[in-house]
C-alpha positions in Angstrom: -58.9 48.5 46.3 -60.9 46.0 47.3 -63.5 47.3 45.4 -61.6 47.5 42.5 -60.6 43.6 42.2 -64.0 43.0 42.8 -65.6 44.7 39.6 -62.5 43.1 37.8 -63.2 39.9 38.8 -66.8 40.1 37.8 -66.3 42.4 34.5 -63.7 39.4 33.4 -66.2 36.5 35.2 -63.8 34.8 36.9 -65.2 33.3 39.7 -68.3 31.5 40.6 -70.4 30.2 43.3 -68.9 27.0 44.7 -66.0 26.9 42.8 -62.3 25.6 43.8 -59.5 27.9 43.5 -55.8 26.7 43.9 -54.2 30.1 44.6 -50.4 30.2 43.8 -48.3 32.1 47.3 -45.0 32.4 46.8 -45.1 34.8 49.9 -44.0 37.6 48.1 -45.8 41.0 48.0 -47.7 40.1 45.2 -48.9 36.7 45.9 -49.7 37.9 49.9 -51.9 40.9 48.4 -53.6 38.2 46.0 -54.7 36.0 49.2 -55.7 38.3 51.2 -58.1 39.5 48.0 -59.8 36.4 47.8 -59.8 36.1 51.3 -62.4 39.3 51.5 -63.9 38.2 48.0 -64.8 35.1 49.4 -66.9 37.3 52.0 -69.1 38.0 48.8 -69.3 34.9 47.3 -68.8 31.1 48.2 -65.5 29.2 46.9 -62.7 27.2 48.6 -59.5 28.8 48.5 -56.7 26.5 48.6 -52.5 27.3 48.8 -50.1 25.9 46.7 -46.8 27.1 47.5 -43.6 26.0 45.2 -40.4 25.5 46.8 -38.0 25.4 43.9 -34.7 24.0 45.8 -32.3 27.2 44.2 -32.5 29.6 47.3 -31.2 29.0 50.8 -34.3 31.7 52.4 -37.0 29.0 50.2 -37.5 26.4 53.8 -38.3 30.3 54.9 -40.8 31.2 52.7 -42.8 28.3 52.3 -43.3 28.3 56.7 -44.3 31.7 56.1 -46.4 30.9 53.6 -47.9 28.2 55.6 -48.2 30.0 58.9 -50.8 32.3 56.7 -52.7 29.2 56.0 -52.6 27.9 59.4 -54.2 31.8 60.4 -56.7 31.7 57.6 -57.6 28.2 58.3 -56.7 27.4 54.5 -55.8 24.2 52.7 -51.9 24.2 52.2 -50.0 22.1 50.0 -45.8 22.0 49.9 -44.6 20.9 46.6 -40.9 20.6 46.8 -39.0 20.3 43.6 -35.5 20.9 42.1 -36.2 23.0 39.5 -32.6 23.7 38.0 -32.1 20.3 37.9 -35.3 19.3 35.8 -34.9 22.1 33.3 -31.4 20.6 32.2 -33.7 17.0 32.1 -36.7 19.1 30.1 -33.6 21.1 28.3 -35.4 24.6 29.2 -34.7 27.4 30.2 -34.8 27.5 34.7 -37.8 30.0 34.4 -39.6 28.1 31.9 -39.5 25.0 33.6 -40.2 26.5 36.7 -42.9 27.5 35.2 -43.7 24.3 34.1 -43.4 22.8 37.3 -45.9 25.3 38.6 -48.8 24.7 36.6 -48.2 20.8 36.7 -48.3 21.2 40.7 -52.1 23.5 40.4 -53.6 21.1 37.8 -52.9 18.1 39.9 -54.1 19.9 42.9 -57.3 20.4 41.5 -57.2 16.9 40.1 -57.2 15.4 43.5 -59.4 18.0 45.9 -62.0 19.5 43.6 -64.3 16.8 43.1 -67.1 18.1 40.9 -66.6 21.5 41.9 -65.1 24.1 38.5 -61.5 24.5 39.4 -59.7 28.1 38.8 -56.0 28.8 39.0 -55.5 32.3 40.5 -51.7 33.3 40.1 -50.8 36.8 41.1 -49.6 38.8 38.1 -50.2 42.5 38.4 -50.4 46.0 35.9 -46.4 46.2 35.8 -46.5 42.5 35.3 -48.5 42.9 31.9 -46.2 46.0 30.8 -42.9 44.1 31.6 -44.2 41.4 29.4 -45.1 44.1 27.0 -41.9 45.6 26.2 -40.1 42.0 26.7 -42.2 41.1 23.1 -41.8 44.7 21.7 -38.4 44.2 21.9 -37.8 40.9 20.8 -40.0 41.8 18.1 -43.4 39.7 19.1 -46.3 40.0 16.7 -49.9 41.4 18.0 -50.4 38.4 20.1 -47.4 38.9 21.9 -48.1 42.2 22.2 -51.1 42.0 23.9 -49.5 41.4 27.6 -51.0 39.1 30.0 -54.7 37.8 30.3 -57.3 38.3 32.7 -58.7 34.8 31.9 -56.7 32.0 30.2 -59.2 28.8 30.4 -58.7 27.7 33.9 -56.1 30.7 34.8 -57.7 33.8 36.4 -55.5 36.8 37.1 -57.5 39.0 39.9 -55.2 41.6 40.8 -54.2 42.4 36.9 -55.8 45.6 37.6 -53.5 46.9 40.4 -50.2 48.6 39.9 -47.7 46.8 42.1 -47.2 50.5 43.9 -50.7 50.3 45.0 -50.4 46.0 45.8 -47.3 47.9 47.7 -49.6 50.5 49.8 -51.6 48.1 50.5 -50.0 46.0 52.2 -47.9 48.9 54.1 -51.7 50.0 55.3 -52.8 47.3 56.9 -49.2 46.5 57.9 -49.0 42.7 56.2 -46.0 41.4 55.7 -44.1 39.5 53.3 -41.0 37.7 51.7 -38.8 39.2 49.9 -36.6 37.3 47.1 -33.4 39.1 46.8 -33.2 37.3 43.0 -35.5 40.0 42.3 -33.1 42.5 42.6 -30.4 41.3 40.8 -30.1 42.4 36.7 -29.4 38.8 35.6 -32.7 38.6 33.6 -34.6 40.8 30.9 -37.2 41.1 32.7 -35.9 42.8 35.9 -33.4 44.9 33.6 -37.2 46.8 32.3 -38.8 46.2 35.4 -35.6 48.0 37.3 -34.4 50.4 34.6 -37.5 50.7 31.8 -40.1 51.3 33.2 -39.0 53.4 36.2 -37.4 55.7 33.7 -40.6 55.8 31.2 -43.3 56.5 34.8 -40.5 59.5 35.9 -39.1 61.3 32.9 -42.3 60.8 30.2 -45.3 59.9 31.5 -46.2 59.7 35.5 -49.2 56.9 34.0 -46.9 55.1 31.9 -47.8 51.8 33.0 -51.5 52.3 33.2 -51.1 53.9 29.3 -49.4 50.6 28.1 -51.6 48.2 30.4 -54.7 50.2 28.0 -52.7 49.2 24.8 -52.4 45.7 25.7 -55.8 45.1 26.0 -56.5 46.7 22.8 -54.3 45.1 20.9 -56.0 42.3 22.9 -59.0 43.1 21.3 -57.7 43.7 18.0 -55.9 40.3 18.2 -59.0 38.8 18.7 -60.8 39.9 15.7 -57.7 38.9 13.5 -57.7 35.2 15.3 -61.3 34.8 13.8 -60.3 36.1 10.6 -57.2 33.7 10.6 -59.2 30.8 11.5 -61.5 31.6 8.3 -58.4 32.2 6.0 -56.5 29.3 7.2 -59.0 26.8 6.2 -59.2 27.8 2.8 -55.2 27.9 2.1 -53.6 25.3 4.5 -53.8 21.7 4.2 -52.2 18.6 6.5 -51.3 15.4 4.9 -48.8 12.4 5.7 -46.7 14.9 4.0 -46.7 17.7 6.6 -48.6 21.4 6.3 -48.9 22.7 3.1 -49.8 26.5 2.9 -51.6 26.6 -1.1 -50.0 29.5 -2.9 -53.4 30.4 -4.8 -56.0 31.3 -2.3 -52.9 32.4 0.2 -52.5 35.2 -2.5 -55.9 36.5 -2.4 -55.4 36.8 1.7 -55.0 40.3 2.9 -51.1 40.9 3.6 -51.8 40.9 7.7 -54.1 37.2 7.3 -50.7 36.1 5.2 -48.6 36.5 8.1 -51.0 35.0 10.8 -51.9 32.2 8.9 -47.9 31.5 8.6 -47.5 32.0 12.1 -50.3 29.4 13.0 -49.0 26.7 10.3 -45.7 26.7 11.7 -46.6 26.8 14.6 -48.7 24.0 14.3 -45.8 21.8 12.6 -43.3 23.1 15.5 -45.9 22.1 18.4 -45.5 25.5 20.1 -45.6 29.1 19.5 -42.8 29.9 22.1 -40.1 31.9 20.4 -41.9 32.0 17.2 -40.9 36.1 16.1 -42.2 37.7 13.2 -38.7 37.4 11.4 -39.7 33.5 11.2 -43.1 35.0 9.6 -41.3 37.0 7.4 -38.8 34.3 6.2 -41.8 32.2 5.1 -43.4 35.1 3.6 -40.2 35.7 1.1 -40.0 31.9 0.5 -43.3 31.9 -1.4 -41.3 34.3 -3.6 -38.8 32.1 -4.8 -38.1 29.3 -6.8 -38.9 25.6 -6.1 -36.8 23.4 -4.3 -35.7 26.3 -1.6 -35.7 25.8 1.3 -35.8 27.4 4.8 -34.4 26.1 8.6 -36.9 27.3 11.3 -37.2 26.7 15.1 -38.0 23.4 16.7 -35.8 21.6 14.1 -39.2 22.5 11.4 -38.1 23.1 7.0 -40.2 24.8 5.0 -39.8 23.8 1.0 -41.0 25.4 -1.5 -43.1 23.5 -3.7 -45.0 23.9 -7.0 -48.1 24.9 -5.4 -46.3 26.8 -2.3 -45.0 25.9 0.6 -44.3 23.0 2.7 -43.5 22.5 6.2 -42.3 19.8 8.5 -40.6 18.3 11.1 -36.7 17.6 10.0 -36.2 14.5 12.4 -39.4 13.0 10.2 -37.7 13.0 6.5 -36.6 10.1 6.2 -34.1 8.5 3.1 -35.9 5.7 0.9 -34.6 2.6 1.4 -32.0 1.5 -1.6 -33.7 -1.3 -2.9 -33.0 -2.7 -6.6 -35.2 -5.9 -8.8 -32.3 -7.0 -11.3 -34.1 -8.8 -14.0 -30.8 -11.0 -14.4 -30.3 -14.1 -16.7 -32.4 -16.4 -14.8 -35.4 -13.8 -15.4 -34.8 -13.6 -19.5 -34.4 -17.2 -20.0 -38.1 -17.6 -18.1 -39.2 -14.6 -20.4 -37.3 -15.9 -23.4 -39.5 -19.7 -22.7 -42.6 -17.5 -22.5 -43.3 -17.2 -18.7 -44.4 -14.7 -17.0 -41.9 -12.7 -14.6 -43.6 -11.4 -10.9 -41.6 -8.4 -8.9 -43.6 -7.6 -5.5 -42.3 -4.3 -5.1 -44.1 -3.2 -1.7 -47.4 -4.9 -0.2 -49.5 -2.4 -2.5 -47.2 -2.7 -5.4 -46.1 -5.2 -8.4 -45.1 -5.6 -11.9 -46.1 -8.5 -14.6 -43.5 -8.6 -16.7 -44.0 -11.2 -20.4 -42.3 -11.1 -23.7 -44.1 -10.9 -26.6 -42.9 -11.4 -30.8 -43.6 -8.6 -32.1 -45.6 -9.9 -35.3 -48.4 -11.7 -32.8 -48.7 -7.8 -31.5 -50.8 -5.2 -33.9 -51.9 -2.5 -31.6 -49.2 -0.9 -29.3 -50.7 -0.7 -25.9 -51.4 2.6 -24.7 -52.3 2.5 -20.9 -51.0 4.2 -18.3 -49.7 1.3 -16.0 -48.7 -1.2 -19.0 -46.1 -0.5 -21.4 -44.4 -2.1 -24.4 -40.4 -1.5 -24.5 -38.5 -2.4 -26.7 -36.5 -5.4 -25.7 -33.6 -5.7 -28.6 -32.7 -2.4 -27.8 -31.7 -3.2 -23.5 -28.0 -3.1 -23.7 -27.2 -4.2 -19.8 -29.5 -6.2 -17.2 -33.1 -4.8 -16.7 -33.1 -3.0 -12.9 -36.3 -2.0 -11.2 -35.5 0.9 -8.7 -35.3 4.6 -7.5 -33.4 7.7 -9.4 -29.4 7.7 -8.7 -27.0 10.5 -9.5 -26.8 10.1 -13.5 -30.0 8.8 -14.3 -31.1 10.3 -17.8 -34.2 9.5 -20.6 -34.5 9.8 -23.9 -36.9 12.7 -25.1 -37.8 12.8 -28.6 -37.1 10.7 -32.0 -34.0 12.4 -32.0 -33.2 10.5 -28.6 -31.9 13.8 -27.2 -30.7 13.0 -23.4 -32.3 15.0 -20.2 -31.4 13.8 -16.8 -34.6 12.5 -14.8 -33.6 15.5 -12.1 -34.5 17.9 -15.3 -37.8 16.2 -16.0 -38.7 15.6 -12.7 -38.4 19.6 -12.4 -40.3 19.7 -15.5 -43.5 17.5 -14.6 -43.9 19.6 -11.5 -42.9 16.5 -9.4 -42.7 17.4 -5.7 -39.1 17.3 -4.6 -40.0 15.0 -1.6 -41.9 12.6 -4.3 -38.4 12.2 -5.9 -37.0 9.2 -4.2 -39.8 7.4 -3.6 -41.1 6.9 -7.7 -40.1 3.3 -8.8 -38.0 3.3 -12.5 -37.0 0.3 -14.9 -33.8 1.4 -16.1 -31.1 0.0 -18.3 -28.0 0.8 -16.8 -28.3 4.6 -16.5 -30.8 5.1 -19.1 -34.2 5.3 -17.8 -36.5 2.9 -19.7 -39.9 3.9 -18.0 -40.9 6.1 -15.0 -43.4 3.6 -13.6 -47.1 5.2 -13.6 -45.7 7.4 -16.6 -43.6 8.0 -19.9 -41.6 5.6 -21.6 -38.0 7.0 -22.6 -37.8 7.6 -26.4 -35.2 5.5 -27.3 -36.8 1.9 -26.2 -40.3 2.7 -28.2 -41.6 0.6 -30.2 -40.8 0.6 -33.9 -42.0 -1.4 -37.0 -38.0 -3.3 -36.7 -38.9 -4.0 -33.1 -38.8 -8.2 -33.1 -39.6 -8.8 -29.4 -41.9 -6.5 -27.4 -41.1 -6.8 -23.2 -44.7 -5.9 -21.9 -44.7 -4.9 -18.1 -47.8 -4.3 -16.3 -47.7 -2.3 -13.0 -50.2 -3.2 -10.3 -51.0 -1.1 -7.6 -53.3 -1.4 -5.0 -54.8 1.6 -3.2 
């Protein structure tokens, strides 16, 4: 067997001269069989081996383990380090799960291991998952409906991770150490049906290895690392696709509907996958129903919109699909310019009205007899209204519940929702687009058209001319 580890090890080049491994020894039967592994690998090749044992504080036999665990190192003449930490306590502080913050805790406690001892030297994290390991993992994803990433089990090799004993089924971790009659902890938790995982590992698997296939775990341990393989190929081809149809902005992650199109049905999904993923910070109970949620909202009409994990929308816009973190939308401030009495006397005396909007935005605001005008201004940011038509006081501000223009010579009504929907503006653009209204009747969306109704006519007799500044 030791054989065995060893070609692993150097098929999957895990280990190198000189380098400082942090082995993780629960005292269990799989983390023993890991240590004493490196402990005759290390006959072959030169690295430190140090222990990092976890006591998590939840069972009464933990003080046990960890002197166990220690009394090995003290044998070996090993580096030991205790970490001590009350695990079910932190995961209501982390608001995880126990095991994932256990897990947590782990990795935090290797990492800062290495941080302090290796020096210069590469450090590796060898952890102790085995064959029924990877399958458990398997079927956990399989059943909670896991794309191909999920699907491909556990790695040899995760950047500073190594697995050695991936390769070993834990009956043969088991005759091993029955041979050369090591002994080891045994966590009763292990036993007990409270979580998924020992419900396959107790029930599953035994039942798949007995009544359909005696190598049932080495015949889903192969699929796994094809699926690995086949994963990999797709990442590249995601990483390709994604460029060309996602884009990040202040805005959040917009997935382009036209090149996403063109993508293969199987690059739709993954490039999905890896935008929301991206938005939600982690791909942790991210399931291909999510995928296929998003994949439908490109089918429907704009302003839709979707609720996702890690408090992440997705909206459909004109163009596709947007997604972003909920707690980052935030409502535009209600902020209204009255152009009051004071202001028309000033434009009435011929001065010159200023509105600072923002730091990047203005407007110039004069009055003007229509007779000293001959050419009616046609610029984008400076417009002539109408001033004998303005009924109520002149407001600068953003849309309310109401607001309507005028469309044609006719001066048919549509509501600025309607033409907003019309002009392709982005729903999340909306509230933030400055108007000069007259009461309810929209006078000029800033930066665009004028309504109908306040145009400029040969019985116009004063001309208000408002020029809009903005700074980039």
């Amino acid at each position: 067997m030791i054989e065995k580890v060893w070609r692993y090890i150097e098929e999957q080049h895990m280990l190198s001269e000189h380098d400082y491994v942090v082995a993780g020894v629960s005292g269990g039967a799989d983390s023993v069989c890991l240590l004493y592994m490196l402990l005759e690998l290390r006959k072959r090749k030169d690295f430190t081996i140090h222990v990092v044992h976890i006591n998590h504080m939840i069972r009464k036999e933990a003080g046990e383990d960890a002197a166990y665990v220690e009394s090995l190192c003290k044998m070996h003449d090993l580096p030991f380090t205790l970490v001590c930490r009350d695990v079910e306590k932190e995961a209501k502080e982390r608001q995880l799960s126990t095991e994932e913050a256990g897990r947590q805790i782990r990795y935090e406690a290797f990492y800062q291991v290495i941080q302090e001892y290796a020096g210069e030297r590469r450090g590796r994290i060898a952890v102790a998952h085995n064959k029924n390991d990877c399958c458990e993992t398997f079927l956990f994803h399989l059943f909670r409906g896991s794309g191909l990433q999920g699907l491909s089990g556990i790695r040899p090799v995760r950047g500073d991770i190594i697995r050695p004993i991936l390769c070993l089924e834990r009956s043969e971790i088991e005759a091993y150490l029955r041979e050369k009659r090591i002994s080891f902890c045994i966590d009763k938790t292990n036993f007990e049906d409270n979580y998924t995982r020992n419900r396959i590992r107790h029930h599953i698997l035994p039942i798949a290895s007995e009544e359909i296939s005696g190598n049932a775990i080495g015949h889903i341990s192969d699929a796994c690392e094809r699926i690995s393989e086949a994963y990999e190929l797709i990442a590249d081809l995601t990483k390709e696709a994604y460029r060309d149809c996602v884009q990040t902005d202040e805005k959040g992650t917009h997935v382009l509907e036209k090149p996403f199109r063109e993508l293969h049905t199987t690059l739709q999904g993954y490039c999905l996958r890896e935008a929301l993923a991206g938005v939600a910070g982690s791909s942790k109970d991210l399931e291909a129903v999510h995928v296929q949620q998003l994949c439908a909202l490109m089918d429907k009409q704009c302003g839709r919109q979707l609720h996702l994990p890690y408090d992440v929308i997705a909206w459909r816009e004109y163009e596709g699909i947007r997604l972003e973190k909920l707690q980052k939308r935030q409502k535009t401030e209600s902020v209204e310019f009255l152009i009051g009495e004071d202001e028309r006397k000033k434009l009435e005396s011929g001065e010159l009205v200023s509105i600072t909007l923002s730091k990047q935005e203005k407007l110039e605001i004069s009055l003007k007899k229509a007779d000293a005008c001959k050419n009616i201004v046609q610029k984008t940011y400076t417009k002539w209204i109408n001033y004998d038509r303005i009924e109520n006081s002149i407001v600068v501000r953003k849309r309310k519940k109401g607001d309507f223009l005028t469309i044609n010579s006719f001066y048919q009504k549509k509501s600025l929702k309607a033409y907003f929907i019309d002009k392709k503006v982005p729903r999340e653009d909306r509230d933030s687009i400055w108007l000069m209204a007259d009461g309810s009747h929209v006078m000029w969306v800033l930066a665009d058209r004028i309504s109908s109704f306040y145009k400029v006519s040969e019985s116009t007799e004063n001309i208000l001319e408002i020029n809009y500044i903005r700074r980039t």
